[in-house]
N, C-alpha and C positions, 0 to 999 in steps of 0.2 A: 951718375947718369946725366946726360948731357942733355940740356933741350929736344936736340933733333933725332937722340935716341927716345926718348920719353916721347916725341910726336909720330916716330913711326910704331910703338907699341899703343898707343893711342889709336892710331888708324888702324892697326888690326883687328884691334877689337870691334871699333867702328863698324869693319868689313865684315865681322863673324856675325856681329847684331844682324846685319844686313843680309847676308847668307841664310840665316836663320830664318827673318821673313821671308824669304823668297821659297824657304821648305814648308814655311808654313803655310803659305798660298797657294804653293802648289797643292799639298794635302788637301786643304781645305775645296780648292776649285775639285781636285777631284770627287771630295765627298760630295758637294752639291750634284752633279753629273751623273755619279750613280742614285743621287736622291729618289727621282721619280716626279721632282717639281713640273708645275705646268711653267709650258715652255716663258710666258710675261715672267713670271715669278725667276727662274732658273735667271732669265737676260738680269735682271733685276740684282738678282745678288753676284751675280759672274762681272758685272759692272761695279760695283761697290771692291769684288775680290782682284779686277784690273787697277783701281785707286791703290790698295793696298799694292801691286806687286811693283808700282813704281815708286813707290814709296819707299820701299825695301832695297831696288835697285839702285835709286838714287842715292842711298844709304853707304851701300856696298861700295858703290864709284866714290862717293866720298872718303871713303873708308882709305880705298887704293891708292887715291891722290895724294894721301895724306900719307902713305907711307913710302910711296915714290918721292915725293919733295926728301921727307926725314934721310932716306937713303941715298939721295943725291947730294944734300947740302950738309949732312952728318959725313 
């Protein structure tokens, strides 16, 4: 296996990691929404749950980059 097959299996995964948070964020914002929190509390943690989904995104785009490169220059 050659570097830049090994970097674009690498970003996959990268991607799936990141995929995965972005399901998980979404669940979770949902769960809050149907909680029943008062509204301070609800912004509170819906804020903390937007940290998280660009966390995940940013994750995801890394992920891609990384296997866009490996598949260009592989």
């Amino acid at each position: 296996m050659s570097g830049f097959q090994l970097l674009t299996w690498v970003g996959a995964g990268i991607t799936l990691v990141g995929v995965a948070g972005l399901m998980w964020t979404a669940f979770t914002a949902n769960q809050l929404r149907k909680s029943g929190l008062e509204d301070a509390d609800l912004r509170r943690a819906l804020q903390k749950a937007v940290l998280r989904n660009m966390v995940a995104l940013f994750t995801a785009v890394i992920g891609l980059m990384m296997v866009v490169v490996g598949i260009s220059l592989g």
